[in-house]
Structure formats: C-alpha cells, structure tokens
N, C-alpha and C positions, 0 to 999 in steps of 0.2 A: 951801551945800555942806558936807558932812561932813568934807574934807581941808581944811588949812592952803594958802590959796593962797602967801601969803609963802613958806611951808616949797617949794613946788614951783616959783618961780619962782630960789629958792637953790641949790636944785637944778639947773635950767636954766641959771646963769650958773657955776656949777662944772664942767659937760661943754664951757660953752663953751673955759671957763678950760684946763680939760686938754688939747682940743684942740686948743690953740696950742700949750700947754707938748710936744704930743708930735710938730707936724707936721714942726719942724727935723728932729727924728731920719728923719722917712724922705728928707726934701730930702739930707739927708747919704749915703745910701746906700738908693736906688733899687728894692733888688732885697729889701728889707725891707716886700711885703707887707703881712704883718699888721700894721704899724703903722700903712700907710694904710686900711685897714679898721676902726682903732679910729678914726684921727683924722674919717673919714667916718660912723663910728657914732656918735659924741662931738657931733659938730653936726648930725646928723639928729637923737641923743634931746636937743639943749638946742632945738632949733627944735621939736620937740615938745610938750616940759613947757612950755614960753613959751606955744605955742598953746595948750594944755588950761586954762593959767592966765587966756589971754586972755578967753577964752570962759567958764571958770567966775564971771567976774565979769559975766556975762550971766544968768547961773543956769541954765545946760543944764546936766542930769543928767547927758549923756555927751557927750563929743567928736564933732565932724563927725568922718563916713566917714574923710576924710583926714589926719585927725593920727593914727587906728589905725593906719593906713596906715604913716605915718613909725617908729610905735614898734614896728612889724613889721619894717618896715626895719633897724631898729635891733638887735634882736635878730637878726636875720640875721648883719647885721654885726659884731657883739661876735663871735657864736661861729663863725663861719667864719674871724674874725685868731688866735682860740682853736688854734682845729684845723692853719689854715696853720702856726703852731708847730711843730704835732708831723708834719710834713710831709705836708699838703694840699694835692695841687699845682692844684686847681682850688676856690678856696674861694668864687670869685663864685655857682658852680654853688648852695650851698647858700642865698645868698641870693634867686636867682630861684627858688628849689624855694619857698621859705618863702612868698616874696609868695606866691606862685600860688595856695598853699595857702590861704593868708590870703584873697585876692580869691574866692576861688570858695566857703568857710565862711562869707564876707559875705553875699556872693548868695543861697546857699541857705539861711540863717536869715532873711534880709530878704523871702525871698516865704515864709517857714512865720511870720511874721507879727512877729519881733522887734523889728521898730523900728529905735530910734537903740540899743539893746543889742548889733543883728546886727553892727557892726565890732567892738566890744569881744570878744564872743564868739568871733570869729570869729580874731581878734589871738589867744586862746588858743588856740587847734587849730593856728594857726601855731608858735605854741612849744611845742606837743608836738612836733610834725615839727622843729621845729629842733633838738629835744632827742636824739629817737631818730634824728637822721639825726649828730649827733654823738657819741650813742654806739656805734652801730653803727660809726664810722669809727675811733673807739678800738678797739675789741674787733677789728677785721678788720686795720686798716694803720697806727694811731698808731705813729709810731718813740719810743719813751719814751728811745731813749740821748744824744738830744740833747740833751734838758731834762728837769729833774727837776717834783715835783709831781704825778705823772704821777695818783695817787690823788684827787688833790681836784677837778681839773678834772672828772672825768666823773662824780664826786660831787654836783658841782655842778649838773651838767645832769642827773643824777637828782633831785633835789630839784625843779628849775626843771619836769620833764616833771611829778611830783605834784603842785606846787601849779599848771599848765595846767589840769591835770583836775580839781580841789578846785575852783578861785573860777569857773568859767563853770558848773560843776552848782549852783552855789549863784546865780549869776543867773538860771539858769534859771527855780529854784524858786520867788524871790521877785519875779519880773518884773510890771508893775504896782503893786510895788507903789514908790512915789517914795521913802518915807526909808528904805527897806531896803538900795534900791540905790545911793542915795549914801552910804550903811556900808559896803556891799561893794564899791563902786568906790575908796574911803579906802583896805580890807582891802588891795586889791588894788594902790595902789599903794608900801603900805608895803612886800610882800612882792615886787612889780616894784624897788624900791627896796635890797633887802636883795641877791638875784639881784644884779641890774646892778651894787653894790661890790664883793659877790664877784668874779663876773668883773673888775670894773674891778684891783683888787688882787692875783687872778692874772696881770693881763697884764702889769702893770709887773715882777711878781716871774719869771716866764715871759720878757719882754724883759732885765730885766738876765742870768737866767742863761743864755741863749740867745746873748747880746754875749759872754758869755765861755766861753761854750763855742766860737764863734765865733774867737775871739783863741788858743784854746787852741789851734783848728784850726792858723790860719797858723803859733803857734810852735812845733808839735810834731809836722805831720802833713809829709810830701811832695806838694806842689802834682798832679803829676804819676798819681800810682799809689797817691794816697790812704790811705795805710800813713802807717805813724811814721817821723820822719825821722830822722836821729842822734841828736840833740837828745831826741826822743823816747823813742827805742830805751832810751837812754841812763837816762831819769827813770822810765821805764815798770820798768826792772830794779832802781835804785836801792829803787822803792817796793816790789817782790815781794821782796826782801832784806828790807826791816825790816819782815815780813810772817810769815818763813818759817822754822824751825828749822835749828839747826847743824848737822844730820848728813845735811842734804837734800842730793842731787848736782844738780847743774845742769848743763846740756850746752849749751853756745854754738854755732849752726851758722851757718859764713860761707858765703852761696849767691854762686857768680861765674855768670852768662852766659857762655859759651861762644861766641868768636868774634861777640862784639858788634860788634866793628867793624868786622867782615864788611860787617856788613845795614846799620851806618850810609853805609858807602863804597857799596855795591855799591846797596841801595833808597833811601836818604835817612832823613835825620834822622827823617821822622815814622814811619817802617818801625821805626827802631829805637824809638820810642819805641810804639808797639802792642806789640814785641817785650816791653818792658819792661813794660806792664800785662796781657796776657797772662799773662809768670812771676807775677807778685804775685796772680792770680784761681787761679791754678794750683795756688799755693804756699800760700795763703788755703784753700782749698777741702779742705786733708787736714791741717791743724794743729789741733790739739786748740782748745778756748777759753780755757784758761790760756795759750796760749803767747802769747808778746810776738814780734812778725814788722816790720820794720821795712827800709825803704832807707837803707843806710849812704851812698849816693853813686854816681853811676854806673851802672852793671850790679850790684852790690855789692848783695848783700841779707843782713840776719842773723836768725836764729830764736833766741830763749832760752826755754828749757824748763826743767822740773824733772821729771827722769826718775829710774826704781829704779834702773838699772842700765846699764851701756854695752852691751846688746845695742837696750835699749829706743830711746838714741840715735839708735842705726845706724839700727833700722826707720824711726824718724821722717826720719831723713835720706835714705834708702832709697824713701821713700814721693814724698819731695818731689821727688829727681833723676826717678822713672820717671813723675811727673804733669809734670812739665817734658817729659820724653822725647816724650811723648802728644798737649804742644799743640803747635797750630800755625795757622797764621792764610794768609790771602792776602794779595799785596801785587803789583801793574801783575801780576796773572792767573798770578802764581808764589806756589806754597805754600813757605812759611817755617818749619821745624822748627827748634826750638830743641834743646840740652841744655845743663846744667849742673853744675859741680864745685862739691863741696860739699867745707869742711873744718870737722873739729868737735871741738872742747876740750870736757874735763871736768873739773868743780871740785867738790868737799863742804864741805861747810860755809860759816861766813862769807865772802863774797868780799870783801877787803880791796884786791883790788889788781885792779880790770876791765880794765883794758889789759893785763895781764899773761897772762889767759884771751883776750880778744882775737889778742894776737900768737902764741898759740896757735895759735887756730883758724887765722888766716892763715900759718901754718908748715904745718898741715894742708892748706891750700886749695892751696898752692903744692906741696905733695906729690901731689895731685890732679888737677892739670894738669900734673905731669911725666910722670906714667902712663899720660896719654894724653888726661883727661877726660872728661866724664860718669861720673861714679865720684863716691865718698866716700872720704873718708881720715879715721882717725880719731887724733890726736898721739897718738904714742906706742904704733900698732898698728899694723900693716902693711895696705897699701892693696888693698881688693877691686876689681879690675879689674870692671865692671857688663860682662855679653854683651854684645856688638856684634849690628851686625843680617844681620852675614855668618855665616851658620849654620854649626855646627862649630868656629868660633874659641875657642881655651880661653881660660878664664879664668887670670889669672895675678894673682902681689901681687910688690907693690914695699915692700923694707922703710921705716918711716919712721925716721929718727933720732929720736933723745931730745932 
C-alpha cells in the first residue's frame, strides 16, 4: 500500500483517545448535543481507520463497502455537532441525509461497473452533500451571536466540498489501474486527514467558547424574559461608556408594568409572568440595536440609549409605552392588556456616578404613576399625560420637580 499503515492506526488510537477525553463533558450536562455527535464521530472514525489498517495489511487496494460506510458516518457526524453549535436543532437529520446519499452513490457506481472503488467514490458525493447541506444552513439560519469563528467553519466545508469533487474525478480517471490508485487513495487520506483536524480543532475551540458564552448567559441574562439582568444592564452600560465620547447624552428609561399585581392576584403567577415576556418582545421589537434593554427586577425594566437630544428620548420612550399599550395576550379565555410608566433621566458626558442618573429616572417613574400612568415623564420636565381611550378626554401635564 502506498499509506503508512502505522501512521493510520496512530491516528485511530488518537480519535479513540479524544473520545474519551470528551464523553465526560456531555455525561455532565445532557442537553450538549454536539459533543455527543463528536464523541460518536471520534469512535466511529477510530473504528474505521483500525479497520482500513486491518485490512491494508491484507493488501486490498480499498476498504470493504463497510468501513466507507463508517467514515461517511463519521463525516455526517463531525459536521452535524458543527452546525448544532451554531443552532441546529435537528442535526441527526443531516447525518441520515449523508448515509442515504452515500448508500445510493455506492449502488449506482457498483452496477456502472466500479468495483471495490464504488464505496470510496461514493463516501465522496456524501461529502459534497454534507458540505453544501452545511453551507446552505450557515447562509440561511446559522445564529453566529453565540460563538465566534463563525468565518472558518464554513471555509472549512468549502474546501472539504472542493477536495469531494477533485479526488473521486481523479479515481475515476485512473481506475484500473492498481499503483495509481493506492497514490490516490494515500492523496486522499492525507487531505481526509487535514479536513477531520480542522474540524476536530474547531470543535474544541467552538466548545470552549460556546461554555462560556453559556456561563455569560446564566450571569448576565434574566432566566425568565431572556434580556440582561441587573448585573448585565449594569456591565453592558459600563462597556458603551469606555466606548463613547464626552459630550454624548445618554438617556436612561425606567419601564414599570402598570398594575402587575393585578394579574398576578387576580390570573396567577404564570399570567403575570407571560405578562412580563410579552413587555420585553414588545419593548425589544421598536428599540434601535445599540440600545442596551434589560430587567432590573420584578415588573422593572431599563433602556440605556445614546440619544441627540431630549425630544429624541421621549419618541423612544413614546414608542415603547404605545407598543406596551398594543399588546395583549389571553389568559383562562380573558384578554389581558397591559400599560406602562415609563420614567427617563438625561446625562452628557462622562457618567461617573450611574446610580445617581438611575435615582433619576425613578423620581421620573414615580412622577409617572402619580399622573395617572401609562405616560412618560421626563426629570426635570413636566409630565405628558398619553390620551386615554375615553375619546375627548384632554390631555393635561403635571409639573415635575427638580
């Protein structure tokens, strides 16, 4: 044979070796997928390269039907724990797509007369289709804000679909003839070889930042309504501060729910808490993508912006109370309308002192449910009462103090 059998059974006791080192991590937490997809790819390609070695010291030019088989398998598997990363929520789907592919390339090269070449050939038309059915899934629905890399991965499965189509035109070519194609089957597993580290070296780097994107979740997000929590709020403002010029204004809006404890007394707890992811889809849906939006606690929601000017604030605050006003949900066959008071501070320049603009806005917020609610108040301007939905009621304002 033209390959290093030693060199490939080194190989096969390295994926055995990795797939021990990585099956703890998914015993430790269950709902981590893609690691069982590599740990199962990791001992499908060492049970592979074992058999190709077995058998190479038989002197077959090519592997039984069956070990193609496993190293189709195995490419299924590597780039379906790939793609569950970047949120895949059916990534087995790609590896029964791949066999099928693979089984039915076998069949129809094995009766246009290929031989013992029709698995191997046939192993590559499976990984084109593995390649463009992962690139297609980047280009259409990869979420790249979870993990980074997002460039190399599907680099990678361009390359791996060019060299699918490069080494089986080249089997084709030279078929018959025997020292040709133990060169190209050499070729073919140094460039199977280079493929599968890549991947392998993506995944570990894709798993650590993935764990800690993961971690960032629990300590920065709200369990509940999926936004930033304090904590967040909090680190998310500190970082667009040492980001942003001195003479930039910033505008803090404290959002309250309006008679929350209505709907938790009167529907239940889970009433109020649809209540609460409802505001935050609400409130989400008309905030620009710089702004930072967060639940401070409770019914308690905050927006930090960098606005021109205090008209520009109000619209933004304006925007949110009458998209609050809008939703509304069911609950035991009674429709639930919300509103909310908002209250919102303004600060220029360096902000040295956030609690300070904070206890603003909640002097504002508290200005804003004096007046009646469902309104904006802005410190330090008097409060635009928002129209009621009793037609002809005038509008009025309530001074704010200083």
């Amino acid at each position: 044979m033209a390959y290093n059998v030693t060199a490939v059974v080194a190989w096969a006791a390295d994926c055995f070796l990795l797939s021990i080192l990585i099956f703890p991590l998914w015993l430790r937490d269950r709902s981590r997928t893609f690691v069982l997809l590599w740990f199962v790819a990791l001992m499908t390609k060492a049970l592979a390269l074992g058999a190709m070695a077995y058998f190479a010291g038989y002197g077959l030019q090519a592997p039984p039907v069956w070990v193609a088989g496993l190293f189709m398998l195995t490419e299924g598997l590597m780039a379906a724990g790939l793609i569950s990363v970047y949120g895949e929520s059916r990534p087995w789907q790609l590896v029964l797509i791949s066999f099928a592919i693979w089984l039915a390339a076998t069949l129809l090269l094995s009766i246009a007369g290929f031989g013992a070449l029709a698995a191997v050939a046939g192993y590559y038309v499976g990984s084109i289709a593995v390649a463009v059915y992962a690139l297609y899934f980047f280009y259409r629905s990869a979420d790249f804000g979870r993990v980074r890399a997002f460039r190399a991965v599907p680099l990678l499965f361009a390359v791996e679909a060019v060299a699918s189509v490069i080494v089986p035109v080249v089997m084709i070519l030279v078929v018959g003839n025997a020292r040709m194609t133990a060169h190209v089957t050499s070729v073919a597993l140094v460039i199977s070889f280079l493929v599968f580290s890549g991947k392998i070296f993506l995944g570990v780097w894709l798993s650590v930042d993935k764990f800690e994107h993961d971690l960032r979740r629990l300590a920065f997000n709200d369990p509940l309504t999926d936004v930033l929590n304090r904590r967040g709020v909090f680190r998310s403002i500190e970082h667009a501060l040492s980001h942003t010029g001195k003479e930039r204004l910033f505008a803090y809006l404290t959002i309250d729910l309006d008679h929350f404890k209505s709907i938790n007394d009167v529907f239940g707890h889970t009433a109020g808490d649809r209540a609460l992811i409802n505001l935050t889809k609400s409130v989400a849906e008309v905030l620009r993508g710089a702004d930072i939006f967060g639940r401070m606690g409770g019914e308690e929601f905050a927006v930090f912006a960098t606005v021109p000017d205090e008209e520009t604030a109000r619209q933004i605050a304006e925007r949110i109370r009458r998209k609050v006003e809008e939703t509304s949900f069911i609950e035991d066959d009674t429709e639930i309308r919300m509103t909310a008071s908002i209250g919102v501070a303004l600060r220029r320049g360096r902000i040295n002192n956030l609690e300070s603009m904070l206890a603003q806005s909640d002097r504002a917020l508290y200005e804003a449910k004096a007046a009646g609610r469902n309104c904006v108040a802005i410190y330090g301007t008097p409060v635009e009462i928002a129209p009621r939905q009793v037609a002809g009621e005038p509008s009025t304002k309530v001074a704010l103090q200083a």
